[in-house]
C-alpha positions in Angstrom: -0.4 123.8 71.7 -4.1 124.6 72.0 -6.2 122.0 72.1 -10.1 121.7 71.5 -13.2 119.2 70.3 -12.0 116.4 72.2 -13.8 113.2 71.8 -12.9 109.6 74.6 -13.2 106.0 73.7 -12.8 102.9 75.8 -11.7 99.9 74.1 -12.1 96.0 74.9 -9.2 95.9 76.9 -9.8 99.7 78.7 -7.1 101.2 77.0 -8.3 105.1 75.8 -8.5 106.8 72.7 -8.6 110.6 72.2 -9.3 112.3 69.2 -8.9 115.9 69.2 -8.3 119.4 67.5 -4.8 121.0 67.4 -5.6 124.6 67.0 -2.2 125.8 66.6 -1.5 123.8 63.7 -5.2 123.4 62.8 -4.5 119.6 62.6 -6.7 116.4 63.6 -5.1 114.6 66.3 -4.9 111.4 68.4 -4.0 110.3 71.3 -3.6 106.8 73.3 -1.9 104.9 76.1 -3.1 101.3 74.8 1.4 100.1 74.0 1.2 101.3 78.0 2.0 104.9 77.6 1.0 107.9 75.9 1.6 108.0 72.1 0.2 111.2 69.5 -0.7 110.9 66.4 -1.2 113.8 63.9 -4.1 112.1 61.7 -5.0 114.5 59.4 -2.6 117.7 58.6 -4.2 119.0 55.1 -5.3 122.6 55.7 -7.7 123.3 58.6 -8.9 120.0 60.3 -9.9 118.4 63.0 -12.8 120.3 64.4 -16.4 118.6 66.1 -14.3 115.4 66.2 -16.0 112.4 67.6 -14.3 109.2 68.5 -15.8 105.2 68.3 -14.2 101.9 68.7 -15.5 98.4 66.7 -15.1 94.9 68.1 -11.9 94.8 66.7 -10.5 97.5 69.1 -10.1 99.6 65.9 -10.5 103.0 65.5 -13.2 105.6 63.9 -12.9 109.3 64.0 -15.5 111.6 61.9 -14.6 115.5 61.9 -15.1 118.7 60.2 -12.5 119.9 57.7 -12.9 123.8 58.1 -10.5 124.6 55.0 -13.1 122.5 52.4 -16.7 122.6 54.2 -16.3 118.6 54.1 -17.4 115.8 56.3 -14.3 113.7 56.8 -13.4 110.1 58.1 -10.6 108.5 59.2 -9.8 105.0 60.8 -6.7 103.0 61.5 -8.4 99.7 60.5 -5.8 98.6 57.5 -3.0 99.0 60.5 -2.2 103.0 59.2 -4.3 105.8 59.6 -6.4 106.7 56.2 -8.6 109.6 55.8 -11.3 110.2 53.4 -13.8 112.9 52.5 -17.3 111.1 52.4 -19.5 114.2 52.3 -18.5 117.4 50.4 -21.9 118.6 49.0 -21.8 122.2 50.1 -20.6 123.1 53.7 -21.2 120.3 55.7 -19.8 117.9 58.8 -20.1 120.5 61.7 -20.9 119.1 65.1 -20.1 115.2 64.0 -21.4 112.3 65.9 -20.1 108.3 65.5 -21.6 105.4 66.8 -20.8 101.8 65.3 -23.2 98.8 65.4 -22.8 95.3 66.2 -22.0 94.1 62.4 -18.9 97.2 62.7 -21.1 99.5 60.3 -20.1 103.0 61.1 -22.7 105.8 61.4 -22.6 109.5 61.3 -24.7 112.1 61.7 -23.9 116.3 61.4 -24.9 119.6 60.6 -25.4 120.2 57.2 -25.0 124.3 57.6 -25.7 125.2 53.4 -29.5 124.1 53.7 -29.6 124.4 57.7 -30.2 120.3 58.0 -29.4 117.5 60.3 -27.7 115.0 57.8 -26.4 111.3 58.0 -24.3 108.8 56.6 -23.1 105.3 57.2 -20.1 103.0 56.4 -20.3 99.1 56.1 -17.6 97.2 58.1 -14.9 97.9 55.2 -15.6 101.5 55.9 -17.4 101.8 51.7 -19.7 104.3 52.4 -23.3 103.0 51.9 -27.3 104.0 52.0 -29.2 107.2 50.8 -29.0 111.0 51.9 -31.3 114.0 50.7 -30.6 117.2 50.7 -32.2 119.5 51.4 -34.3 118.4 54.0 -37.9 116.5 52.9 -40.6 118.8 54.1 -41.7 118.3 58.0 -43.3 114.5 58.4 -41.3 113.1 55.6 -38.1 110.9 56.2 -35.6 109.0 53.5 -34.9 105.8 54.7 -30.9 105.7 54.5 -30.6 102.1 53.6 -33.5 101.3 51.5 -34.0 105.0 49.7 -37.5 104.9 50.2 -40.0 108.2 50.7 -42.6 107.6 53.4 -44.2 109.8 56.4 -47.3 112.3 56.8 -46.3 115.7 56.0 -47.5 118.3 58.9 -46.7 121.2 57.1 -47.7 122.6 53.5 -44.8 123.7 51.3 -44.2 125.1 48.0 -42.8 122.9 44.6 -38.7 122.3 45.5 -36.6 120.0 44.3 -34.8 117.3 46.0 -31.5 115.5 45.5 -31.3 111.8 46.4 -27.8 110.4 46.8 -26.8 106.7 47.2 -23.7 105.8 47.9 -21.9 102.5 47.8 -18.3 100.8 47.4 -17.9 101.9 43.9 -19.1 106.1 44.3 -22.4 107.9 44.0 -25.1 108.1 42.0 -27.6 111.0 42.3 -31.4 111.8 41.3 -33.9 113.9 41.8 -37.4 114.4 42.9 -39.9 117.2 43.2 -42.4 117.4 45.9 -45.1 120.1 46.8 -47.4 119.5 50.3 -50.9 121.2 49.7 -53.3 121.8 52.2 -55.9 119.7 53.2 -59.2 121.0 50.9 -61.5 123.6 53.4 -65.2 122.8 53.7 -67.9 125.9 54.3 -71.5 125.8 55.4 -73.5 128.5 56.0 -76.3 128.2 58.7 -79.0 129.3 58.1 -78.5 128.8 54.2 -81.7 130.8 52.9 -82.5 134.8 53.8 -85.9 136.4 53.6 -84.5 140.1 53.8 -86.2 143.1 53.7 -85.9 146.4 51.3 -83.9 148.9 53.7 -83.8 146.6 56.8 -80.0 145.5 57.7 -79.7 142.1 58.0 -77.8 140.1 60.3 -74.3 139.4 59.3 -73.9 135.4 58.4 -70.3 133.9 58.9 -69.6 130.4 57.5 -68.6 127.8 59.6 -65.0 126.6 58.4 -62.9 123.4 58.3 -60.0 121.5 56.9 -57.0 123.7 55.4 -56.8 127.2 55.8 -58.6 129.2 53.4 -56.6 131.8 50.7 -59.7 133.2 49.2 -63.2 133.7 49.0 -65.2 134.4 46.5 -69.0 134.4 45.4 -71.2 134.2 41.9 -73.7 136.2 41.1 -73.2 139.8 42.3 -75.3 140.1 45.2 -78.4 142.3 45.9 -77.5 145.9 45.9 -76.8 147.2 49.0 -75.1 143.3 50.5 -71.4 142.9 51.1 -69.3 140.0 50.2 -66.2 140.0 53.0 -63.5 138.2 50.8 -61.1 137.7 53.7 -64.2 135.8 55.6 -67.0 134.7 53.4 -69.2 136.5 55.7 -72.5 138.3 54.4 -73.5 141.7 55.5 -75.5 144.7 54.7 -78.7 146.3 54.1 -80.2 146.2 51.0 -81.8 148.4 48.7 -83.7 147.1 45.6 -86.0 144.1 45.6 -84.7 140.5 44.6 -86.6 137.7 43.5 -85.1 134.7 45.5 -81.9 133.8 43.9 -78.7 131.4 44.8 -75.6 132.0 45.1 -72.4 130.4 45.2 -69.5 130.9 47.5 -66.2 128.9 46.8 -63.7 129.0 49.3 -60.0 127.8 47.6 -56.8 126.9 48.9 -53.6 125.1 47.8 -55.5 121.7 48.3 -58.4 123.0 46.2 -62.4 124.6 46.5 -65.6 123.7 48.3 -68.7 125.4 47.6 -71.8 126.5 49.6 -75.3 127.5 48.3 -77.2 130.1 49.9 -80.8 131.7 49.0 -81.4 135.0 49.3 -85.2 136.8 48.7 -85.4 140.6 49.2 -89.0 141.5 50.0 -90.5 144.8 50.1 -91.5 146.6 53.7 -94.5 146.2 54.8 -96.5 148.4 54.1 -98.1 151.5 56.6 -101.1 153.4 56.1 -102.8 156.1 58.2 -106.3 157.7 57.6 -106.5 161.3 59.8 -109.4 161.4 60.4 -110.8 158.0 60.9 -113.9 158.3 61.9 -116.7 159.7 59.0 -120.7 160.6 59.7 -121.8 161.1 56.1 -125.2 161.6 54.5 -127.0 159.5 52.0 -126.8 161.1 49.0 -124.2 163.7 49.6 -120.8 163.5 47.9 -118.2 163.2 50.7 -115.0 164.7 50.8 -112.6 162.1 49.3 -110.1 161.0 52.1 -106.7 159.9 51.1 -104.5 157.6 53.4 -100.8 158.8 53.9 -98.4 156.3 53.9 -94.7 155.9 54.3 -94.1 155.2 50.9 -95.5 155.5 48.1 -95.9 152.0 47.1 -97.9 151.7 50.5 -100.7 153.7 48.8 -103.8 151.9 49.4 -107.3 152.6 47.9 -110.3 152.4 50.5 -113.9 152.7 49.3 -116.6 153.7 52.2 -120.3 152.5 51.8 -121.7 153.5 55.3 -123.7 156.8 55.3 -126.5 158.1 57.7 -129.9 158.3 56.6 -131.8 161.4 57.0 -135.8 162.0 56.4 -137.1 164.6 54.1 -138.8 167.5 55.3 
């Protein structure tokens, strides 16, 4: 006989208690040299059983064994309380009871934890000191910061992480069966808040102007977006709210909005934004002029870098000559 997933106990009066897997047979087993030698048991024989068993003795020197039934995917129980052994299945919702744990309190209330392998979860479950399953279980799992309270049922915690709508399954158990319900939960992100610092540009036709990040807080931000259009020739960078470019047309001052949205919700920044023409630049070649009173000058035009820099110049100064 192969043997494996043993599990020891003590009782009050030192005698030991071994619970165990008989591979061969794929049976749950026990073991115990309390009548002063060694006595085996086979607990459980139906189909596959007896795997991650784990052992624990109440005040009355009785015994609890939880293990994992292989052939069903169930949580199982069994206890010799009643004076014969009697074995029940107290969790079968999807494949669960791998890796089973028992520990009993001062008032003989049984509890149980496991893997819950269909939705990847620690689970839990407790017996009152008749062995009726009692208290609450979830499945799946309540998003990160949340915890069921087994006994009471009740929802409480501060959840750390955001997650989509799902749908949860509450289950309370008692002496008489279960009763189930559901609830639906979504975790949003905290709301993000933008500024933008400086929040007002003076920019200038055909000058690049420096590129403006927000500053960012709160949830992480999905999108970006901003209303109006901006001046042609500006970028919006919808992955970073940040504002770049050069621009090419003159702009009146104007605001515009950015909203920044996540799951939680928006926030909003203003900014002002003025594009000015360049200033302009004027050149007279020559510049210097001797002219005579009463003789038409040459007209002199100033060239410019633009031609909206053209700028009219009237001369008064002439030299005065004597008549011969």
């Amino acid at each position: 006989m192969l043997v494996t997933y043993t599990s020891i106990a003590i009782d009050s009066n030192d005698a030991v208690h071994i619970s165990y897997h008989d591979t061969t047979n794929g049976d749950l087993k026990y073991a115990t040299d309390k009548s002063g030698s060694w006595v085996t048991t086979s607990v459980d024989t139906s189909g596959t059983v007896g795997r991650d068993t784990s052992i624990a003795i109440d005040s009355n020197d009785d015994v609890h064994i939880s293990y994992y039934d292989a052939t069903n995917g169930d949580l199982k129980y069994a206890t010799d309380k009643s004076g014969s052994w009697v074995t029940t299945s107290i969790d079968t919702s999807g494949n669960v009871g791998y890796y089973t744990s028992i520990a009993i309190d001062s008032n003989d209330a049984v509890h149980i934890s496991y893997r819950d392998a269909t939705d990847d979860a620690l689970n839990y479950i407790g017996l009152d000191s008749s062995s009726n399953v009692y208290g609450y279980s979830v499945s799946p799992a309540l998003p990160a910061g949340l915890s069921l309270n087994f006994a009471t049922g009740e929802i409480s915690g501060t959840p750390t992480a955001t997650t989509s709508s799902a749908t949860y399954t509450i289950t309370a158990r008692n002496s008489g069966g279960t009763g189930t319900t559901t609830v639906t939960i979504v975790v949003n992100d905290e709301l993000p808040v933008i500024a933008y610092s400086p929040s007002s540009f003076t920019l200038t036709k055909g000058t690049a102007m420096t590129t403006v990040t927000p500053t960012t807080s709160g949830g992480a931000i999905v999108s970006w977006s901003i209303s109006p259009t901006l001046p042609t020739g500006l970028a919006f960078d919808t992955s970073t709210g940040a504002i770049s470019g050069t621009p090419t047309v003159l702009s009146v001052s104007a605001a515009y909005t950015v909203t920044a949205t996540n799951t939680g919700g928006s926030d909003t920044a203003a900014v002002t934004i003025v594009v000015n023409d360049a200033v302009p630049v004027i050149v007279y070649s020559p510049s210097s002029f001797t002219l005579t009173k009463g003789t038409a000058m040459t007209t002199v035009t100033p060239t410019s870098k633009r031609w909206s820099d053209r700028v009219l110049v009237n001369f008064t100064n002439v030299t005065n000559r004597p008549c011969l």
